[in-house]
C-alpha positions in Angstrom: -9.2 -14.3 -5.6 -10.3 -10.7 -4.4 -10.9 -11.1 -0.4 -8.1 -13.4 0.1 -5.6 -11.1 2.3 -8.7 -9.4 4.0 -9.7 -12.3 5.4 -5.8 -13.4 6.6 -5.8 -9.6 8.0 -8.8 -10.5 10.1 -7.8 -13.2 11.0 -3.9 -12.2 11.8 -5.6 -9.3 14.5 -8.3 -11.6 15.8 -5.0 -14.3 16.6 -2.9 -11.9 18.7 0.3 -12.4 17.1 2.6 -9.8 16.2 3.7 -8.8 12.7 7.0 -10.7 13.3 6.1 -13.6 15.1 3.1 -14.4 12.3 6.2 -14.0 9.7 8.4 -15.8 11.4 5.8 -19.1 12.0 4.7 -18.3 8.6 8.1 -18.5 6.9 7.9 -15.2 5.6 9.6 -11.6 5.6 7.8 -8.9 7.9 7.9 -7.2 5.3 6.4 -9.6 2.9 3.1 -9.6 5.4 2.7 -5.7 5.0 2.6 -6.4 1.4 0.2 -9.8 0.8 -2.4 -9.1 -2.0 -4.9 -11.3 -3.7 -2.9 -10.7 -7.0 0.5 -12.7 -6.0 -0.1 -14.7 -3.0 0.7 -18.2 -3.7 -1.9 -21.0 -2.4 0.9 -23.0 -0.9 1.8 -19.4 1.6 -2.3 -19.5 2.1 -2.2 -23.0 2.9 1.0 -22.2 5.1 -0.8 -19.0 7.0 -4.1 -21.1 7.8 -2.0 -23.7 9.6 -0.5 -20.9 11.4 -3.6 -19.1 12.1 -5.4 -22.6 12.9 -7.8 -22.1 10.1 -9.4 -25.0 7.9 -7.6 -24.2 4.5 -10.5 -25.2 2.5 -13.4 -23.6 4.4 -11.3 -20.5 4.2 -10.7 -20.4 0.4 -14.9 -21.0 0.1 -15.3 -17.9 2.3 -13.0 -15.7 0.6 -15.0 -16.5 -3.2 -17.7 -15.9 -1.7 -16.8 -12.6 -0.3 -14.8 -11.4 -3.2 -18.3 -12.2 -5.0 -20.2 -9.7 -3.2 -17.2 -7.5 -2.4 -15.1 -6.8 -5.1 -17.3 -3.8 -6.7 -16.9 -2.1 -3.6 -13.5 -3.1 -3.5 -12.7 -1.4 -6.8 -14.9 1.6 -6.0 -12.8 1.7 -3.0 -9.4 1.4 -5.0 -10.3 4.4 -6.8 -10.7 6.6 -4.2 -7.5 5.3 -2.9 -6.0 6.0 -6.2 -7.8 9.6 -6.6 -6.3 11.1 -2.8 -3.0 9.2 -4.0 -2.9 11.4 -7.6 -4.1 14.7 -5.5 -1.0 14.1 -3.1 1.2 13.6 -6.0 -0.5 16.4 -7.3 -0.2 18.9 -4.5 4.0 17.6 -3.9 4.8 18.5 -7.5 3.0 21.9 -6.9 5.0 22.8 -4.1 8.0 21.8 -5.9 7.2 23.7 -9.0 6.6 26.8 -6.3 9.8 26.5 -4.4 11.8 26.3 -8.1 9.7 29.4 -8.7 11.3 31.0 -5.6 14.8 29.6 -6.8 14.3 30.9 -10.3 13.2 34.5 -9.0 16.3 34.6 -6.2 18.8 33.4 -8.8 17.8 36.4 -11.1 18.1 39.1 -8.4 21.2 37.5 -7.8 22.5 37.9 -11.6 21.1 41.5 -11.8 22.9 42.5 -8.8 26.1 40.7 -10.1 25.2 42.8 -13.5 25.3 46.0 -11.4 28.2 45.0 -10.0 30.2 44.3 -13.1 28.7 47.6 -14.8 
């Protein structure tokens, strides 16, 4: 049910209730809010968050297919973007790890070659 947690987002900003207070009238975790997608939200927590929100449980789910309908080849373009600047972050962090273990390598050798002149 692609659209699902859109639509809750929407309608979470449009109610004016905090993060906390919509988890707490919900029955949920703030933290579980941040993290609602259309993949593991159960329809009992939908049914629970329309009450909350004062929307018509039904109507909403209607809405939602029919968004997911139209939306959910944009949404997938969408998650591959996400997913492409997500793999070039990843991509540029291991980069600058692999430089600064450069720098380590290259500092620990000086460090043996003068220990080698040392013992010489």
């Amino acid at each position: 049910m692609k659209g699902i947690v859109h639509k809750i987002k929407k309608a979470l900003e449009a109610s004016k209730l905090t993060h906390a207070e919509f988890a707490d009238k919900v029955g949920i975790s703030r933290d579980t809010v941040y993290k609602l997608n259309d993949e593991t939200i159960k329809l009992a927590t939908i049914e629970k968050i329309c009450q909350v929100l004062g929307l018509d449980f039904a109507e909403f789910i209607i809405q939602a297919v029919k968004i997911s309908k139209v939306s959910e080849p944009l949404v997938k373009y969408e998650a591959k973007q996400e997913d492409c600047k997500t793999l070039k972050r990843m991509n540029d962090f291991l980069m600058s790890q692999v430089e600064a273990d450069r720098v380590t390598i290259t500092a620990l050798n000086s460090t043996i070659e003068r220990l080698s002149k040392l013992n010489s």
